[in-house]
N, C-alpha and C positions, 0 to 999 in steps of 0.2 A: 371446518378445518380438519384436514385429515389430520390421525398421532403417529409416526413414525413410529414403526418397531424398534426396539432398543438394539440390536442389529443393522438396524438400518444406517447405512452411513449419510451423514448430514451436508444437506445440498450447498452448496457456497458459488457465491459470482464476488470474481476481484475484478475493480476497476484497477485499469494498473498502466504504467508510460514508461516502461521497460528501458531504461536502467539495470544496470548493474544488482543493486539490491532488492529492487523487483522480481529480477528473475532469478537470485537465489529464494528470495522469499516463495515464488510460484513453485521451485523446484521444490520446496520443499514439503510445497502442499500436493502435488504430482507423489510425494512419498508417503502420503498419510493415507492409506488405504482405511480408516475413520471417516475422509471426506468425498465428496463429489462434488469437482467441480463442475457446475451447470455451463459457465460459458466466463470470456475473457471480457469485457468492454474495457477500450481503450481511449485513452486522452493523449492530446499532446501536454507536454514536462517538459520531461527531463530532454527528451528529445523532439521533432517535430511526427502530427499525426501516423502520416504515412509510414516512418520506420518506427513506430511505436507499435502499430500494427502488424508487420511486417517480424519486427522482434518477438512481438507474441505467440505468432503461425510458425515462427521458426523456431522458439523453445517447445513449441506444442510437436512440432513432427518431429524432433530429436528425441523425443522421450517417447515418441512412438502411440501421441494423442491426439491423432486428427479426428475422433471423437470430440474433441471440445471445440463448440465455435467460437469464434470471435468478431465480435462486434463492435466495429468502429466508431466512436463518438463524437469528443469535442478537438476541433481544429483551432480553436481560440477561446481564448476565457470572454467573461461578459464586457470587459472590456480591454481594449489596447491588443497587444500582443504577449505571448507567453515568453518569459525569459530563457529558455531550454539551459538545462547544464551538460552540455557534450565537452566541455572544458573539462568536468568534474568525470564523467564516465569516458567517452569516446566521442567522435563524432557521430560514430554510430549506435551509441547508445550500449552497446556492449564489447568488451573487450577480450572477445574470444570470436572469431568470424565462424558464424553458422551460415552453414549454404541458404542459400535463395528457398524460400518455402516453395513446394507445391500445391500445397494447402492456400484456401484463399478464405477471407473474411464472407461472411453473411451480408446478404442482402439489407437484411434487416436492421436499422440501427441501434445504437448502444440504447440511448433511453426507452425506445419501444419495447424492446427485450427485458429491461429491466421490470417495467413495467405490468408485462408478459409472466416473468417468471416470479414476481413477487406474489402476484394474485393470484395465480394458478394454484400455488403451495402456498394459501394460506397460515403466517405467522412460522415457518420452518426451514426461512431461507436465508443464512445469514450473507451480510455483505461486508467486505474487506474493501478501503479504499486506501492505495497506497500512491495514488498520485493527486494533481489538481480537485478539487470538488465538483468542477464543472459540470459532469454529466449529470451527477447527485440531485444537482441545483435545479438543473432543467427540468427532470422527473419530479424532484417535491414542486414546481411552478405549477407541474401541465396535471400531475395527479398522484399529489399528497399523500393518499388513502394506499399506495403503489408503496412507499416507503415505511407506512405505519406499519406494511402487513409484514413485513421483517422479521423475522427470529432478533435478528441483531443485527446492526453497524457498528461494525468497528472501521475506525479513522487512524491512516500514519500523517500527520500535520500536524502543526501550533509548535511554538515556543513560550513555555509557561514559564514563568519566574527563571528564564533562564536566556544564555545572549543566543540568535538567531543564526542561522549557516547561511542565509541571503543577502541581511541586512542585518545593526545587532539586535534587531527585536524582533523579526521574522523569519521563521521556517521557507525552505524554499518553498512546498507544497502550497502555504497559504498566502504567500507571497506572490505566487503564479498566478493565481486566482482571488485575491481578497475580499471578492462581493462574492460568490459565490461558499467560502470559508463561512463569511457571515452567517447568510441565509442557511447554511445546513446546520453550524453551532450555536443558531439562534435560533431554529425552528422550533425547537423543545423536543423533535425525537430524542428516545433515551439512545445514546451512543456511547460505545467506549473508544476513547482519546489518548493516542499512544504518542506521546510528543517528546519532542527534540529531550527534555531534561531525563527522562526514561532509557531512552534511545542511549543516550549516550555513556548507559552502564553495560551495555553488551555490546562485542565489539572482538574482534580477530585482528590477532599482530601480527609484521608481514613473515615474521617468524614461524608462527602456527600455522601461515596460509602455505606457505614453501613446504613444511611442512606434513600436510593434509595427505591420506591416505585413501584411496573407497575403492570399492571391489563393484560398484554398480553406477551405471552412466551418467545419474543425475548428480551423485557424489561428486563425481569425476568433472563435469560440465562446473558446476557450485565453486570447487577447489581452483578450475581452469580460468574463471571469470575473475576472484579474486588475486589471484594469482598477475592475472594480465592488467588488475586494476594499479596492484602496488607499484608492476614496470614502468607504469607511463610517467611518475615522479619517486625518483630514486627518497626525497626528501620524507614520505609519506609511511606511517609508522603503525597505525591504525586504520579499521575499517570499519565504522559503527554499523552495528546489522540494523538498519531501522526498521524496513519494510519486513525485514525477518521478522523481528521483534512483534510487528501487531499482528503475522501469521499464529506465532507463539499466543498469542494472548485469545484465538479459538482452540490451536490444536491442544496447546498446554498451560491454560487459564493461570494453574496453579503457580507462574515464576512471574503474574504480575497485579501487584497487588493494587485495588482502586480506592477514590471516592469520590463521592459525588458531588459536584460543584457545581454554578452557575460560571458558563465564560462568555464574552464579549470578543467582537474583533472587530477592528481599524479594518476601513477602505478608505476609496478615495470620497463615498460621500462627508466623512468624516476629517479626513484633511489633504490638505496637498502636499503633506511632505510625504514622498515615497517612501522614504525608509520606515516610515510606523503604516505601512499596508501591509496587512497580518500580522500585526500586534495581534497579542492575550492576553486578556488580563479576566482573571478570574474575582468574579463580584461578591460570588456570597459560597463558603464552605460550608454552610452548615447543610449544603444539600443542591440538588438540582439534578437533571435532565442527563447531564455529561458525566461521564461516569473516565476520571481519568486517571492515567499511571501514575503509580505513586515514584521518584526516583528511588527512596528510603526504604520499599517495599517491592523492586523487583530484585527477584535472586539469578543473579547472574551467574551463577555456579548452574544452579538447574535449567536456565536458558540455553547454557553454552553446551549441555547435557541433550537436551533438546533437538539441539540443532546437529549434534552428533549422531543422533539414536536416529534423526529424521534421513539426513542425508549419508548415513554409513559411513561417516569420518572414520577414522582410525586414531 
């Protein structure tokens, strides 16, 4: 395993299904001159594959990074169809129109890549999943040893002791995918687990979004998206940063605070009611694998700090 110079900035690959809070969460990792981003793999979500894709080449050449590739993934969870929320973001997945990319995706797929770049950097490569689990899933099926060699995963999904934005017991994320949820919160890699009851301590009102000042593009893109979010329902009052939030929990560990648990999650081999696919339910606190936010222990002062300092708020 090579050791990174203390200098060195630390590689990261986001899976991600671009949304709204996806791509303020990417913008803001585009601003941590601390990271490098190695490449984009995408899923379908929130939106379907193709403009999931397509939204990630086009946050990528607005910010002037067609240095990063992206890698297209999964079109469908392992089973059924994906439920998308363009209801909740746009139809388009985001609420600000970026022109058409010229930038085009890699040949390569999301999980070879992953794969690729886990082994390569032994043990120094972390990964941020802020959509479905799908690709995850694939890669721990086809080659486990790919995931072990991680620095880290961090996970935006699950509803823990708390009601669900899907269904009232499920996360959209795990709810999109529930066997796949499974298999990566029960593989026993160590993961940190940034979920719904976390999530919903940090958060921009449509006040602060109108608000928003930045002197540089990505600021300016961040502020424009949220902005165009609150438009499409006058009713809508808040914006919880989720996908921000587990960005914060590599670039500024320190505004979320964890512990370690065993947790379980509901599919369909488990039952037929739809609405407990992506249940959480956490088994044993005295320890385990999952390393997840505490709601009590993140500081949302220092989050919201954060996310100022990262994208040049005013």
């Amino acid at each position: 395993m090579q050791t990174p110079r203390q200098t060195d900035p630390i590689p990261v690959v986001v899976d991600t299904d671009p949304g709204v809070d996806d791509a303020v969460a990417i913008l803001m990792l585009l601003s941590d001159p601390r990271f490098e981003i190695r490449g984009l793999t995408t899923t379908a979500g929130n939106v379907p594959l193709a403009r999931s894709t397509r939204n990630s080449l086009a946050l990528l050449e607005y910010a002037g990074r067609g240095d990063i590739p992206v890698y297209r993934g999964a079109a469908r969870p392992v089973r059924g169809r994906y439920a998308y929320s363009r209801h909740i973001h746009s139809p388009s997945g985001l609420t600000r129109r970026l022109p058409d990319p010229q930038l085009r995706p890699s040949e390569t797929g999301a999980v070879p890549f992953l794969a690729e770049a886990l082994t390569q950097d032994l043990g120094n490569v972390t990964v941020i999943a802020l959509g479905p689990l799908t690709n995850l899933a694939r890669l721990w099926k086809r080659n486990p040893s790919a995931l072990r060699s991680a620095a880290r995963i961090i996970v935006m999904g699950g509803a823990v002791n708390t009601h669900g934005n899907s269904t009232p017991h499920a996360e959209f994320n795990f709810f999109s995918d529930p066997t796949t949820a499974k298999t990566i919160i029960g593989s026993g890699l160590p993961l940190t687990l940034i979920d719904l009851a976390a999530c919903r301590r940090v958060y921009i009102s449509r006040a602060q979004a109108h608000g928003v000042r930045s002197a540089g593009p990505l600021g300016i893109l961040a502020a424009e998206l949220l902005v165009g979010w609150f438009a499409r329902d006058a009713s809508r009052q808040e914006f919880n940063l989720y996908d921000p939030l587990a960005v914060l929990a590599a670039t500024h560990p320190h505004v979320v605070g964890l512990n370690s648990v065993s947790i379980t999650v509901t599919d369909s081999d488990d039952t037929d009611d739809t609405e407990m696919w992506g249940k959480c339910e956490i088994t044993d606190t005295s320890g385990g694998p999952v390393r997840i936010a505490t709601p009590d222990h993140v500081d949302s002062a220092a989050a919201w700090d954060a996310i100022r300092e990262l994208l040049n708020w005013d």
